[in-house]
CHARMM internal coordinates of N, CA and C (Angstrom, degrees):
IC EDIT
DIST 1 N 1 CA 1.4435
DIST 1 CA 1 C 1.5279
ANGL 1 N 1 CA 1 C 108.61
DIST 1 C 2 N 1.3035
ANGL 1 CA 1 C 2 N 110.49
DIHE 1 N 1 CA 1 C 2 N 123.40
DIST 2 N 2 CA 1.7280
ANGL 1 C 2 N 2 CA 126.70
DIHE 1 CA 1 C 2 N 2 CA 158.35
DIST 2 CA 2 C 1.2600
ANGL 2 N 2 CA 2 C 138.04
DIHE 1 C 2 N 2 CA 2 C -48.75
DIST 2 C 3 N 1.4514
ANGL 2 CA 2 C 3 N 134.90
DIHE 2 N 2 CA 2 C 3 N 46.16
DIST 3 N 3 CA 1.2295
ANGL 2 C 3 N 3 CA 127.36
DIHE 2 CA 2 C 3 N 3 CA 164.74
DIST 3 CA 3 C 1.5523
ANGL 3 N 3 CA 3 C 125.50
DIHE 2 C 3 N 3 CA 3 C -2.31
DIST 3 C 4 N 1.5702
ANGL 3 CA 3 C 4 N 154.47
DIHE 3 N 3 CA 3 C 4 N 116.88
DIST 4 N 4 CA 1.4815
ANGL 3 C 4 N 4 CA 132.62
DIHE 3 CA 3 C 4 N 4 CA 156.81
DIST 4 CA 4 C 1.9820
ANGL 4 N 4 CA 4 C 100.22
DIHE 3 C 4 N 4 CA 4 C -110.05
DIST 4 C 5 N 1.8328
ANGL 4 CA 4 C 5 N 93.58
DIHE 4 N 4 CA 4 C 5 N 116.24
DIST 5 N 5 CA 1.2837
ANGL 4 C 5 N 5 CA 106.60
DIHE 4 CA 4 C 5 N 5 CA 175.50
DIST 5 CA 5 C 1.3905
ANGL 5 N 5 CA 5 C 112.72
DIHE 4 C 5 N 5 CA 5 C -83.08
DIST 5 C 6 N 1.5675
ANGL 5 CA 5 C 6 N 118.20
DIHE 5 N 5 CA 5 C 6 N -8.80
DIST 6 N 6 CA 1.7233
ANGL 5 C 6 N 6 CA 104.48
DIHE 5 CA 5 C 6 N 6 CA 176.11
DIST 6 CA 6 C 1.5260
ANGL 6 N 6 CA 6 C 123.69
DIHE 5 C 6 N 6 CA 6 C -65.74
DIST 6 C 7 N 0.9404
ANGL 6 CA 6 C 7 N 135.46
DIHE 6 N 6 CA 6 C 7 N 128.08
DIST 7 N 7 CA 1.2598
ANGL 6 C 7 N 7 CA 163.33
DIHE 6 CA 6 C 7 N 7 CA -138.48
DIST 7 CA 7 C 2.2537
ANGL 7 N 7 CA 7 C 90.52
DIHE 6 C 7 N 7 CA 7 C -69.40
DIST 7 C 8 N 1.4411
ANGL 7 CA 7 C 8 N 103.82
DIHE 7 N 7 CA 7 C 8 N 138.80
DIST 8 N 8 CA 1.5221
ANGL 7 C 8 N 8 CA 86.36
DIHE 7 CA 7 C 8 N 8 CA -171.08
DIST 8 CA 8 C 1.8649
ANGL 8 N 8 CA 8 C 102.20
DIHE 7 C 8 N 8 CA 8 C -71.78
DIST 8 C 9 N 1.3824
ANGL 8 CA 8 C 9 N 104.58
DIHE 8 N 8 CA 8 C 9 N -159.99
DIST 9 N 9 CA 1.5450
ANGL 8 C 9 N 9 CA 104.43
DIHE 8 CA 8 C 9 N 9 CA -177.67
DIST 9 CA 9 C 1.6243
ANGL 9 N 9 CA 9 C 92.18
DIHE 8 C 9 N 9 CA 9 C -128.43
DIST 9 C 10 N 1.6929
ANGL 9 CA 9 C 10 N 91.58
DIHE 9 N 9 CA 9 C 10 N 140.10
DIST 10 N 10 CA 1.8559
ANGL 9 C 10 N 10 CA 100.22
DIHE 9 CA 9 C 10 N 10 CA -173.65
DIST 10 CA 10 C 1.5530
ANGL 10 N 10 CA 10 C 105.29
DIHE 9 C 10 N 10 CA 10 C -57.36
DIST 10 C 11 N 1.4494
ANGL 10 CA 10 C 11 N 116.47
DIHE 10 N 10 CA 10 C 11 N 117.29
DIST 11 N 11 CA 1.5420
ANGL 10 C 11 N 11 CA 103.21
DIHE 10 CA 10 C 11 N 11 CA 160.69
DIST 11 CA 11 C 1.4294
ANGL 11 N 11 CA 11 C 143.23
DIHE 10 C 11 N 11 CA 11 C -53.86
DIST 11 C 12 N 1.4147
ANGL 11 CA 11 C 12 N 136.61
DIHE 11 N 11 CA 11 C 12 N 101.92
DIST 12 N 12 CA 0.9838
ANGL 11 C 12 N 12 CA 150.95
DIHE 11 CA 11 C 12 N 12 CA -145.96
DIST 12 CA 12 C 1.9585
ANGL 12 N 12 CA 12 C 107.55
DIHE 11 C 12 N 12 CA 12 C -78.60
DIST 12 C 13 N 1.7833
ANGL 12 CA 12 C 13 N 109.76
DIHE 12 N 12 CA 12 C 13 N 103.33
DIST 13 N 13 CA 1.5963
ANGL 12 C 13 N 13 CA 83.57
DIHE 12 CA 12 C 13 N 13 CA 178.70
DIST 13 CA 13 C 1.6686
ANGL 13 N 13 CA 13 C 85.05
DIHE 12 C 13 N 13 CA 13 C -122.74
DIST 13 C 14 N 1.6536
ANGL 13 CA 13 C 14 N 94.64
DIHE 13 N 13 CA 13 C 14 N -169.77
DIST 14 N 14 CA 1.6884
ANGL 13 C 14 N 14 CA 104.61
DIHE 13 CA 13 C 14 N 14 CA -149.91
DIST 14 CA 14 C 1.8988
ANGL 14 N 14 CA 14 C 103.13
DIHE 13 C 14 N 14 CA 14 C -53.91
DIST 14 C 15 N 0.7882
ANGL 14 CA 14 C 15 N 124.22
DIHE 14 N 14 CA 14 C 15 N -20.80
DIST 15 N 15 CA 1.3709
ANGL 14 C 15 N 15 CA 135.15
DIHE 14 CA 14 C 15 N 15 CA -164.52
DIST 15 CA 15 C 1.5700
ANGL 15 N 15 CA 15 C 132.69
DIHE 14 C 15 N 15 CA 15 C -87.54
DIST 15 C 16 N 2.0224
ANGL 15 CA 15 C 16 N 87.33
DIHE 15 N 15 CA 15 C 16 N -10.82
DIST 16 N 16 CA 1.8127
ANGL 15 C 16 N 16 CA 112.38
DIHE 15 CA 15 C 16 N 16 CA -165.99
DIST 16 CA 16 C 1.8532
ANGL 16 N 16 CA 16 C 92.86
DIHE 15 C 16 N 16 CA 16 C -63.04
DIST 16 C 17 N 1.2383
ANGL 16 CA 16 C 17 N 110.24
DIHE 16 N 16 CA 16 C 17 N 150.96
DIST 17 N 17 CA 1.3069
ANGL 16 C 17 N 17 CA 111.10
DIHE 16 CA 16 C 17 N 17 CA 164.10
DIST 17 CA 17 C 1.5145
ANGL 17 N 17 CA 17 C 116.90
DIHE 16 C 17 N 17 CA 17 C -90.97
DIST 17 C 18 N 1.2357
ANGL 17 CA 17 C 18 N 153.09
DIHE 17 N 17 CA 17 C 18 N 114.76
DIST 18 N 18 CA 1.0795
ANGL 17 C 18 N 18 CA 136.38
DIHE 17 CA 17 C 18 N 18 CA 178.37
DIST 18 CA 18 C 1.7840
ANGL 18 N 18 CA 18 C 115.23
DIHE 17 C 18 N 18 CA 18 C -112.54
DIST 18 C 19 N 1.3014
ANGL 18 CA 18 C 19 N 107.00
DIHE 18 N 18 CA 18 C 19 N 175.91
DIST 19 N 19 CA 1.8495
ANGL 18 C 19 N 19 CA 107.14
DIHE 18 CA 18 C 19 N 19 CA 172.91
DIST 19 CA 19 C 1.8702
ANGL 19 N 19 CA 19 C 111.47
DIHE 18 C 19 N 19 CA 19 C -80.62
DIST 19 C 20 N 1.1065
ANGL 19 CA 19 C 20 N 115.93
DIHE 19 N 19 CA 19 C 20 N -176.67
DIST 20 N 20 CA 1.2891
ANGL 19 C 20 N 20 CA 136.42
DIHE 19 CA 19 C 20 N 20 CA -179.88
DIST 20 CA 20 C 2.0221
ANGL 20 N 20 CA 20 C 98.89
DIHE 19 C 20 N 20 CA 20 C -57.78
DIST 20 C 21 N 1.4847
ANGL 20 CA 20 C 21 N 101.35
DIHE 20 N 20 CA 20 C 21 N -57.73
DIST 21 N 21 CA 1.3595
ANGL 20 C 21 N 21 CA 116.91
DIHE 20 CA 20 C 21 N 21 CA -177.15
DIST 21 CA 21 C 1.6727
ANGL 21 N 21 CA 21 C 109.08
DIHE 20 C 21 N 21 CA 21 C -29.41
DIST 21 C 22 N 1.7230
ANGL 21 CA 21 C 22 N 85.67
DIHE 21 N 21 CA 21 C 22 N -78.30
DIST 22 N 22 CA 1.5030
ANGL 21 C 22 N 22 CA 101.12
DIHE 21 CA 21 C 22 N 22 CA -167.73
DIST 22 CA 22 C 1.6139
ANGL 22 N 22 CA 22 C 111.63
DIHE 21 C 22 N 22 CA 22 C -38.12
DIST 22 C 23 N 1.8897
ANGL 22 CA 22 C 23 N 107.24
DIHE 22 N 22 CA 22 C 23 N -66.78
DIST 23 N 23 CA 1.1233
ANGL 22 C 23 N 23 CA 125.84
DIHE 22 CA 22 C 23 N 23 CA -166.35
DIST 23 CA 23 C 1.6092
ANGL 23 N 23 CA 23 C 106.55
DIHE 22 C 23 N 23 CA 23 C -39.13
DIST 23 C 24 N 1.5381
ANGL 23 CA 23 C 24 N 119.48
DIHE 23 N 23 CA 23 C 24 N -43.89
DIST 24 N 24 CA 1.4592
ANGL 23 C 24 N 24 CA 123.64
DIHE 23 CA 23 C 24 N 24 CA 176.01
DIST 24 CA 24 C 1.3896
ANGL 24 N 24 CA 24 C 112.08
DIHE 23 C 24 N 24 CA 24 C -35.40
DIST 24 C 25 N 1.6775
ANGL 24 CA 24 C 25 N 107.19
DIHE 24 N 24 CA 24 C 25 N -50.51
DIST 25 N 25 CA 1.4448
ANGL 24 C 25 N 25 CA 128.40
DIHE 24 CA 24 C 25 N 25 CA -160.67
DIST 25 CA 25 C 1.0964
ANGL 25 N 25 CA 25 C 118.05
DIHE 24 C 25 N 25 CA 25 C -60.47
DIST 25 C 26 N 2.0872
ANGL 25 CA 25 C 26 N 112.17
DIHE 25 N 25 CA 25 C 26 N -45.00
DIST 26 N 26 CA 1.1844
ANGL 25 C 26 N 26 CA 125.94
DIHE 25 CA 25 C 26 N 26 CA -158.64
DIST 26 CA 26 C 2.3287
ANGL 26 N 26 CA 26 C 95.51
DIHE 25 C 26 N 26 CA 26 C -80.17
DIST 26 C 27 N 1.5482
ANGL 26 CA 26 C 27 N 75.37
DIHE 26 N 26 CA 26 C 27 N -37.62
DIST 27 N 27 CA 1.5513
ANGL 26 C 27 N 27 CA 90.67
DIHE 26 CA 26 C 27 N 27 CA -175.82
DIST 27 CA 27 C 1.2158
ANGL 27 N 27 CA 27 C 109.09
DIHE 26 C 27 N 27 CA 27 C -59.61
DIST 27 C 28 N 1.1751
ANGL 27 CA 27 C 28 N 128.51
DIHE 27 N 27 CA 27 C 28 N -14.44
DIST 28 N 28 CA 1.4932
ANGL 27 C 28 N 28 CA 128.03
DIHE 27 CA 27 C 28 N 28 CA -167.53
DIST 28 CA 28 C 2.0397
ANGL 28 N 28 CA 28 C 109.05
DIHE 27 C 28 N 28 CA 28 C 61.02
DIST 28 C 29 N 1.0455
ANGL 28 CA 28 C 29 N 97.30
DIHE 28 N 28 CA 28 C 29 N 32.06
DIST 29 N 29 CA 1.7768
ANGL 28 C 29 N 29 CA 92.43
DIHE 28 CA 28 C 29 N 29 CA -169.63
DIST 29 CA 29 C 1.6412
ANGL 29 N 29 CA 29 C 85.21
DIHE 28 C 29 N 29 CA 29 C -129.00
DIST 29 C 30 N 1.5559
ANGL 29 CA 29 C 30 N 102.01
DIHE 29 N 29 CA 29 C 30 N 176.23
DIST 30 N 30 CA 1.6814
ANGL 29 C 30 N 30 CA 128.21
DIHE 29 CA 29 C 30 N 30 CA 176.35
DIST 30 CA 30 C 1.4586
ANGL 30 N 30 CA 30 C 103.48
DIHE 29 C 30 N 30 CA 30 C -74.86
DIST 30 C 31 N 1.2653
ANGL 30 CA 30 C 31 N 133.81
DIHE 30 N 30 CA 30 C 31 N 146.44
DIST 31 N 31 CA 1.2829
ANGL 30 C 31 N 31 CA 129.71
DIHE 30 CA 30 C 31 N 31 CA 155.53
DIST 31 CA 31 C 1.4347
ANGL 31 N 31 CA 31 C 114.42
DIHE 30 C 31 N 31 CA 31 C -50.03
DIST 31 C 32 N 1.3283
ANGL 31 CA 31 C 32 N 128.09
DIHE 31 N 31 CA 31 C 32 N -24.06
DIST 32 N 32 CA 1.4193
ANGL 31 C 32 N 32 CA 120.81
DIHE 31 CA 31 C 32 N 32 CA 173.52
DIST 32 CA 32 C 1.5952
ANGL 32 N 32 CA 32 C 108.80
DIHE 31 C 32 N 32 CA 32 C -59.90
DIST 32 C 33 N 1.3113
ANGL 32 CA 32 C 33 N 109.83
DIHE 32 N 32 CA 32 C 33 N -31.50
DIST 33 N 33 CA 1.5878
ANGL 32 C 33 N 33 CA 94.50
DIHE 32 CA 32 C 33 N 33 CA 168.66
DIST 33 CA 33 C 1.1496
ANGL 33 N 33 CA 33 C 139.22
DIHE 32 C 33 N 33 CA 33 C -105.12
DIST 33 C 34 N 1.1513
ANGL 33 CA 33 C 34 N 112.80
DIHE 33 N 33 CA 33 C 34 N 18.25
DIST 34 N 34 CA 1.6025
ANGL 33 C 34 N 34 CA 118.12
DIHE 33 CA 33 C 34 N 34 CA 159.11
DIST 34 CA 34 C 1.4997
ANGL 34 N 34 CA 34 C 92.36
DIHE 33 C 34 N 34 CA 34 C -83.87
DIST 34 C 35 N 1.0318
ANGL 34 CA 34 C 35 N 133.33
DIHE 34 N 34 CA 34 C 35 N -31.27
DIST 35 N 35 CA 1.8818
ANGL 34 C 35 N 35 CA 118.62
DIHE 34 CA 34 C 35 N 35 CA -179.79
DIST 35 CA 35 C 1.3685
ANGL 35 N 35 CA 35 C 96.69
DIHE 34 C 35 N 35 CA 35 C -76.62
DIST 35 C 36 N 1.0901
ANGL 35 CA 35 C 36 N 132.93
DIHE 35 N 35 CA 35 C 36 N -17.53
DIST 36 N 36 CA 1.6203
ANGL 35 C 36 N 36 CA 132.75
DIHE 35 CA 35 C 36 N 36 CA -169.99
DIST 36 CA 36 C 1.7786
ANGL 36 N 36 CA 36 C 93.62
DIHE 35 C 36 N 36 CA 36 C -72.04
DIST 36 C 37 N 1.3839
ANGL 36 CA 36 C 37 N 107.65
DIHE 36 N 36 CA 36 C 37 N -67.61
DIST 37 N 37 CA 1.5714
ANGL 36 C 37 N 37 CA 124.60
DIHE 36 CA 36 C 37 N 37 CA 179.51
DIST 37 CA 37 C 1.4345
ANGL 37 N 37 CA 37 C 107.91
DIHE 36 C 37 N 37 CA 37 C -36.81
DIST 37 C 38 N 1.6755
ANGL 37 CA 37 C 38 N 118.25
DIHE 37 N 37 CA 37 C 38 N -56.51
DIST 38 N 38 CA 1.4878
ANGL 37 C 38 N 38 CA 118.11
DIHE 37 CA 37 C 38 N 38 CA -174.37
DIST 38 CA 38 C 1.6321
ANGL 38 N 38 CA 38 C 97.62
DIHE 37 C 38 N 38 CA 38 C -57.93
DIST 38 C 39 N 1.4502
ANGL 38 CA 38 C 39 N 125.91
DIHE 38 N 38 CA 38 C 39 N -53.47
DIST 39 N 39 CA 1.3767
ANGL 38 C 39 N 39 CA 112.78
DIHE 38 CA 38 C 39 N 39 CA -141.61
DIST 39 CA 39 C 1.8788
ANGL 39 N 39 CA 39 C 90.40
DIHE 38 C 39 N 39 CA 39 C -72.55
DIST 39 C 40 N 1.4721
ANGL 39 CA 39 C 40 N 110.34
DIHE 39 N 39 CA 39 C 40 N -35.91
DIST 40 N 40 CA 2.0282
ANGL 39 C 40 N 40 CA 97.29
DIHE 39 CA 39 C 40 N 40 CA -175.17
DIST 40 CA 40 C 1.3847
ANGL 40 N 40 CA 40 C 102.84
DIHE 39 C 40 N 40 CA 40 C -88.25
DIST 40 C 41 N 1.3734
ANGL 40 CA 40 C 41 N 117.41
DIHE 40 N 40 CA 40 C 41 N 48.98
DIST 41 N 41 CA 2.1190
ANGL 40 C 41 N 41 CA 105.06
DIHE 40 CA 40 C 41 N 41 CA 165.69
DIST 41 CA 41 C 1.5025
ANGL 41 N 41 CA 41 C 100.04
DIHE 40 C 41 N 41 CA 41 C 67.09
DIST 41 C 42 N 1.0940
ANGL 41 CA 41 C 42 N 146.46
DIHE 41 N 41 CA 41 C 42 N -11.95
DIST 42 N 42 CA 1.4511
ANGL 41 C 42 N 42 CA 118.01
DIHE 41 CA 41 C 42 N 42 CA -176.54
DIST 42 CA 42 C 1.3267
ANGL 42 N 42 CA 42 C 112.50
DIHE 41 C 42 N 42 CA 42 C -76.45
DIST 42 C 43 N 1.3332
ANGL 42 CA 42 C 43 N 129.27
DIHE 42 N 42 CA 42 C 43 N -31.47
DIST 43 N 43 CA 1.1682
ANGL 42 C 43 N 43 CA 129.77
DIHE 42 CA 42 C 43 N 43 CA -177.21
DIST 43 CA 43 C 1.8776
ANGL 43 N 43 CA 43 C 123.64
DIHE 42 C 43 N 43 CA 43 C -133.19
DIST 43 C 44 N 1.6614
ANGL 43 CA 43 C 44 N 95.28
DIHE 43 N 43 CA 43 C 44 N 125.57
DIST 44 N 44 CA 1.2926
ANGL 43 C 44 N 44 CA 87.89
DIHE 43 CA 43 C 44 N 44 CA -150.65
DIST 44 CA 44 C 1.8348
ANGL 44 N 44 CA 44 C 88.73
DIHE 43 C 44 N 44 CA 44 C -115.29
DIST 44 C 45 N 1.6804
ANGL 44 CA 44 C 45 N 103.59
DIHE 44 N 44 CA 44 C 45 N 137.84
DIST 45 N 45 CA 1.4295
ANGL 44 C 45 N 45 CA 108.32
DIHE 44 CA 44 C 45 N 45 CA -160.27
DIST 45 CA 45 C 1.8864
ANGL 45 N 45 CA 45 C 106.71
DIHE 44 C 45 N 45 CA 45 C -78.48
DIST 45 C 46 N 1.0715
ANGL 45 CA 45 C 46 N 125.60
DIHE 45 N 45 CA 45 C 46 N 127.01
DIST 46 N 46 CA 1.4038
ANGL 45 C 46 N 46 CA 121.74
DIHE 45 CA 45 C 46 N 46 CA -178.38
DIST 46 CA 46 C 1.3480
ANGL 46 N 46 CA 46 C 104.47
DIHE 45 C 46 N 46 CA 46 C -99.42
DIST 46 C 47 N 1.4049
ANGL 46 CA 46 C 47 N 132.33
DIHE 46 N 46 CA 46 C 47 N 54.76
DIST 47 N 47 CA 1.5279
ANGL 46 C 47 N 47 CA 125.43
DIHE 46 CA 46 C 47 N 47 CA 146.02
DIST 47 CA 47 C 1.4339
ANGL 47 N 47 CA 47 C 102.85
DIHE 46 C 47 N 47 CA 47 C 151.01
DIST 47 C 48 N 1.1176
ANGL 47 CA 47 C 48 N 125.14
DIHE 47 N 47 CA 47 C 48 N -147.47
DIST 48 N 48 CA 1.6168
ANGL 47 C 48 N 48 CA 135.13
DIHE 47 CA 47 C 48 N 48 CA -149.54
DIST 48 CA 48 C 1.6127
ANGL 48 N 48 CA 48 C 116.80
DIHE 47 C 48 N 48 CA 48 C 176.28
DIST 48 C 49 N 1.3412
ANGL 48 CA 48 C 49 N 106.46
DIHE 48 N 48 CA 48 C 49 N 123.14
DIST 49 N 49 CA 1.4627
ANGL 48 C 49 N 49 CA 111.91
DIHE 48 CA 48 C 49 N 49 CA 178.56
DIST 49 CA 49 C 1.5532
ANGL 49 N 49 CA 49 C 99.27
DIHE 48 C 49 N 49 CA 49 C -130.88
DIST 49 C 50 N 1.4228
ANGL 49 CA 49 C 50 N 112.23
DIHE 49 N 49 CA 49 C 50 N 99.86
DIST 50 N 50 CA 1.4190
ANGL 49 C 50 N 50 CA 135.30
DIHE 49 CA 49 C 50 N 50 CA 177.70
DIST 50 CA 50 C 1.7090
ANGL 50 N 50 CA 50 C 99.49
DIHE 49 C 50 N 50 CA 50 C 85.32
DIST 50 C 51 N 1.6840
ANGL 50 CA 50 C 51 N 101.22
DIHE 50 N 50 CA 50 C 51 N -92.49
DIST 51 N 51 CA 1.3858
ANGL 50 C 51 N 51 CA 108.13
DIHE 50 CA 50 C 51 N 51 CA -179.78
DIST 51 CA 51 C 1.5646
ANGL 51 N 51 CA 51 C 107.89
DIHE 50 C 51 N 51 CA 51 C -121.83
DIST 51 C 52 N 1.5130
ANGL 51 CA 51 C 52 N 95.10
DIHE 51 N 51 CA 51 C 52 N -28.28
DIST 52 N 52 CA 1.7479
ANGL 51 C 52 N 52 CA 93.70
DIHE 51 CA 51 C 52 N 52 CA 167.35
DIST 52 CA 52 C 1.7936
ANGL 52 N 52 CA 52 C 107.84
DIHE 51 C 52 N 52 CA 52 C -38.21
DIST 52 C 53 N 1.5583
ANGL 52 CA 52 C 53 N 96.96
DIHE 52 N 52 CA 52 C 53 N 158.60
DIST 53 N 53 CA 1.3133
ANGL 52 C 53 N 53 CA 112.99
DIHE 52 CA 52 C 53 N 53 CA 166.86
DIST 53 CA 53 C 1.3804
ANGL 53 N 53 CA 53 C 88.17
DIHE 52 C 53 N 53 CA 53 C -118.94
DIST 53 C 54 N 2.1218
ANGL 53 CA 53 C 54 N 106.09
DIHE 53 N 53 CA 53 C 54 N 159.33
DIST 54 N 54 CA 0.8529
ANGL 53 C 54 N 54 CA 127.67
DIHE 53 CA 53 C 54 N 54 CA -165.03
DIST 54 CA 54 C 1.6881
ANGL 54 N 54 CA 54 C 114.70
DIHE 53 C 54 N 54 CA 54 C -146.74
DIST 54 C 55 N 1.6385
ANGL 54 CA 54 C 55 N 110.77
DIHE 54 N 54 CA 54 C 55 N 134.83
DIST 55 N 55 CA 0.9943
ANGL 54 C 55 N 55 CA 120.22
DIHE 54 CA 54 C 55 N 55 CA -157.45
DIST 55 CA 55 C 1.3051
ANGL 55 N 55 CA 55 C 121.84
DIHE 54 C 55 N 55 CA 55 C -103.16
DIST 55 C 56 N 1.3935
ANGL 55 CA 55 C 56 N 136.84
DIHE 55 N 55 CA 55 C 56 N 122.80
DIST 56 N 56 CA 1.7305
ANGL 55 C 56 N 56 CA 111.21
DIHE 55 CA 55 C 56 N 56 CA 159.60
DIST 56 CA 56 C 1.4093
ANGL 56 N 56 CA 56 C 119.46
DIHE 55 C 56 N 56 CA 56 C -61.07
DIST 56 C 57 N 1.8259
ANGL 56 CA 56 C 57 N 116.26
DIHE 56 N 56 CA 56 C 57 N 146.75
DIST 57 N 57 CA 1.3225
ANGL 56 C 57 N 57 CA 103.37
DIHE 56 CA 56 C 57 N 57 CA 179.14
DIST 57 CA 57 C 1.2381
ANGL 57 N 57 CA 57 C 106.17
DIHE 56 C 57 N 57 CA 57 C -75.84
DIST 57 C 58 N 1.6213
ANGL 57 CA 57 C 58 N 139.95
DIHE 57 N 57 CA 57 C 58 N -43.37
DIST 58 N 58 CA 1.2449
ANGL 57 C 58 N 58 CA 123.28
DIHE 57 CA 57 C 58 N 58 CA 156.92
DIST 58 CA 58 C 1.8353
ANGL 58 N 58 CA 58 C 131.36
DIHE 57 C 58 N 58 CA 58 C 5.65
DIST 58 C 59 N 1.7350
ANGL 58 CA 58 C 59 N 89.09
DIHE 58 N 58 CA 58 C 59 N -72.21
DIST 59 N 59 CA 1.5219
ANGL 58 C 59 N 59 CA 91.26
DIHE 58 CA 58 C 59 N 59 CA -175.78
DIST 59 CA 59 C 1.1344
ANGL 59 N 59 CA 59 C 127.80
DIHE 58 C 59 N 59 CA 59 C -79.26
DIST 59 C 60 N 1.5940
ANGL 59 CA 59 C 60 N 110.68
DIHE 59 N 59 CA 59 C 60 N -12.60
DIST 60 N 60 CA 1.6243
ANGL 59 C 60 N 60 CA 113.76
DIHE 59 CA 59 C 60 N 60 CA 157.30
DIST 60 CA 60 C 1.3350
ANGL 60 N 60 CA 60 C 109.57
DIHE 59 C 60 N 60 CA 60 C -39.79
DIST 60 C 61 N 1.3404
ANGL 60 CA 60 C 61 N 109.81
DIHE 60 N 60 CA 60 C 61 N -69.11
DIST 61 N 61 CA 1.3147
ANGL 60 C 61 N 61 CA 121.46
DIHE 60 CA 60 C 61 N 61 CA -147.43
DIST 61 CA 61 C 1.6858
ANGL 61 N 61 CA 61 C 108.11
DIHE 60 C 61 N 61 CA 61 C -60.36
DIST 61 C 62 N 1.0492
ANGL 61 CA 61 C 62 N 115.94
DIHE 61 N 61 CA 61 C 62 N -30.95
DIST 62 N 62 CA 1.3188
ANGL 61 C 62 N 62 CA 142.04
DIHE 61 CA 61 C 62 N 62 CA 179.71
DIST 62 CA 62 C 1.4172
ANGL 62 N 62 CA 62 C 103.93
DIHE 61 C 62 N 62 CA 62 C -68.97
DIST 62 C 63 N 1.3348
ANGL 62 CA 62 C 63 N 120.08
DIHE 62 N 62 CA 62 C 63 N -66.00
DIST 63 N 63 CA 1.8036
ANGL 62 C 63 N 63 CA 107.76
DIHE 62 CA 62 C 63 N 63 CA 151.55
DIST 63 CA 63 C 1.9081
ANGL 63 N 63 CA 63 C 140.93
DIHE 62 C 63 N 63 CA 63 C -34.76
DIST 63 C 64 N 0.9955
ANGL 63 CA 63 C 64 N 89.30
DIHE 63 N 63 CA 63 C 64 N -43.30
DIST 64 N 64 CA 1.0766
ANGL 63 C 64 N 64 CA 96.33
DIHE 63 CA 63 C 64 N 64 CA 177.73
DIST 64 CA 64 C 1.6949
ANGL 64 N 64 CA 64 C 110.45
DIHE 63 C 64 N 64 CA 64 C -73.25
DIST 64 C 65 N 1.7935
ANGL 64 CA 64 C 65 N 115.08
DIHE 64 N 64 CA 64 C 65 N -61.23
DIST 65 N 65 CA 1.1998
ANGL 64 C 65 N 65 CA 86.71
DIHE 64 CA 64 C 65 N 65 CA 177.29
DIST 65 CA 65 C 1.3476
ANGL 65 N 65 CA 65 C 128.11
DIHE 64 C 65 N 65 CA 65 C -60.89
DIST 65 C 66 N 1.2415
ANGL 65 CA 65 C 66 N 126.47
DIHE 65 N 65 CA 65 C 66 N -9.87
DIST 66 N 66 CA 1.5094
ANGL 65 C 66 N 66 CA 124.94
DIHE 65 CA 65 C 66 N 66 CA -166.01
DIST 66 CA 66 C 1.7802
ANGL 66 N 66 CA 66 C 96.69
DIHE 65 C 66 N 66 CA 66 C -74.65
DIST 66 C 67 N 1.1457
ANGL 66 CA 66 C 67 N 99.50
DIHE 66 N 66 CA 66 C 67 N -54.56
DIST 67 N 67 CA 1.8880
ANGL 66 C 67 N 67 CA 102.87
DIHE 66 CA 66 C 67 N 67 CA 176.24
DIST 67 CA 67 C 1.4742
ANGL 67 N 67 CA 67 C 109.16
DIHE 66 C 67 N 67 CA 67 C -63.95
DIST 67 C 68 N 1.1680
ANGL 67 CA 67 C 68 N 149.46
DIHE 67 N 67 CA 67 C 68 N -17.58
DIST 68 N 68 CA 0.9314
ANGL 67 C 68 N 68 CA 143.54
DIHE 67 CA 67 C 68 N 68 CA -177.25
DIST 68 CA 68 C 1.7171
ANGL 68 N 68 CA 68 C 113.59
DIHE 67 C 68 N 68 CA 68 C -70.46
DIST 68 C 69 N 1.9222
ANGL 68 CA 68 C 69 N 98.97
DIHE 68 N 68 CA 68 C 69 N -44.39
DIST 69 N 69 CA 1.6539
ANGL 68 C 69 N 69 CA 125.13
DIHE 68 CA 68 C 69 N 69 CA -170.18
DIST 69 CA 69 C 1.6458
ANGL 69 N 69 CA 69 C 92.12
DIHE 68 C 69 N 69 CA 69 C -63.65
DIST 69 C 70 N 1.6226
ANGL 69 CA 69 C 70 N 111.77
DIHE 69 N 69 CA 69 C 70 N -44.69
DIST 70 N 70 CA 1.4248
ANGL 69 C 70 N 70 CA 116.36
DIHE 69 CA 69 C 70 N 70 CA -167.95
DIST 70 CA 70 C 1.5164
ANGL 70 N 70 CA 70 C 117.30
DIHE 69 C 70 N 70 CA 70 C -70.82
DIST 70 C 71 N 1.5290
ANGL 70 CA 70 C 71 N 128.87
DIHE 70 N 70 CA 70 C 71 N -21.11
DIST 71 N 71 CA 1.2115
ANGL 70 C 71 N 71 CA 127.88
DIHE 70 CA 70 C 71 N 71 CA -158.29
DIST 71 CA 71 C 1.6895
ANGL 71 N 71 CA 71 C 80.69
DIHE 70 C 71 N 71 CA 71 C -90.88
DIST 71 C 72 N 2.0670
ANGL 71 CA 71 C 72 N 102.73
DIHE 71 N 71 CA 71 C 72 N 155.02
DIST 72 N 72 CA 1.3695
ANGL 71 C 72 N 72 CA 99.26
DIHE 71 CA 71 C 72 N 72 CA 155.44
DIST 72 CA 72 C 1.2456
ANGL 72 N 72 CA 72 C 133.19
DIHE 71 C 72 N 72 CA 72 C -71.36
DIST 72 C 73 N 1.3582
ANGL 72 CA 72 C 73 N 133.45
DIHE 72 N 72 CA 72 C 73 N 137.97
DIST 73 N 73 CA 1.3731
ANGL 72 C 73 N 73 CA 129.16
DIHE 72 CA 72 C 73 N 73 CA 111.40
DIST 73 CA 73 C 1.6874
ANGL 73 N 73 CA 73 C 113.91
DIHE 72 C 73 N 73 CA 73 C 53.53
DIST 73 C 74 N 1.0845
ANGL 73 CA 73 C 74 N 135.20
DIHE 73 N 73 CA 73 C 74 N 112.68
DIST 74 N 74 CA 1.5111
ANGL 73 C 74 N 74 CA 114.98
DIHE 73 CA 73 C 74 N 74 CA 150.55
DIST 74 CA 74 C 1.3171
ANGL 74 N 74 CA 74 C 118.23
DIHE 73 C 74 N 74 CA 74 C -134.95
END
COOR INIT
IC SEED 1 N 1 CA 1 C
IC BUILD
């Protein structure tokens, strides 16, 4: 039998705060565009860890589809 000693991963629900990084990740996008989202109103940062800004996963998700509805067509 297989022991796994890596440490588990925090379960993420709509409310988790996360960094710029993650949110990219969950978003499937670059961190350049979650700063894209903050600077046009789509995404508004709910807190701060040091200097990081910090995100609900909620409002990611909520960004993204909204930019998604907005981009054209291809």
């Amino acid at each position: 039998m297989t022991t796994d000693h890596r440490s588990p991963r925090t379960a993420l629900t709509a409310d988790t705060l996360i960094n710029s990084d993650l949110a990219a990740a969950e978003a499937g996008v670059v961190p350049a565009t979650i700063r894209k989202w903050v600077q046009l109103g789509h995404l508004v940062p709910s807190g701060r860890r040091g200097r990081a800004l910090l995100y609900r996963l909620e409002d990611v998700f909520a960004a993204e589809r909204a930019a998604r509805r907005k981009s054209p067509a291809r």
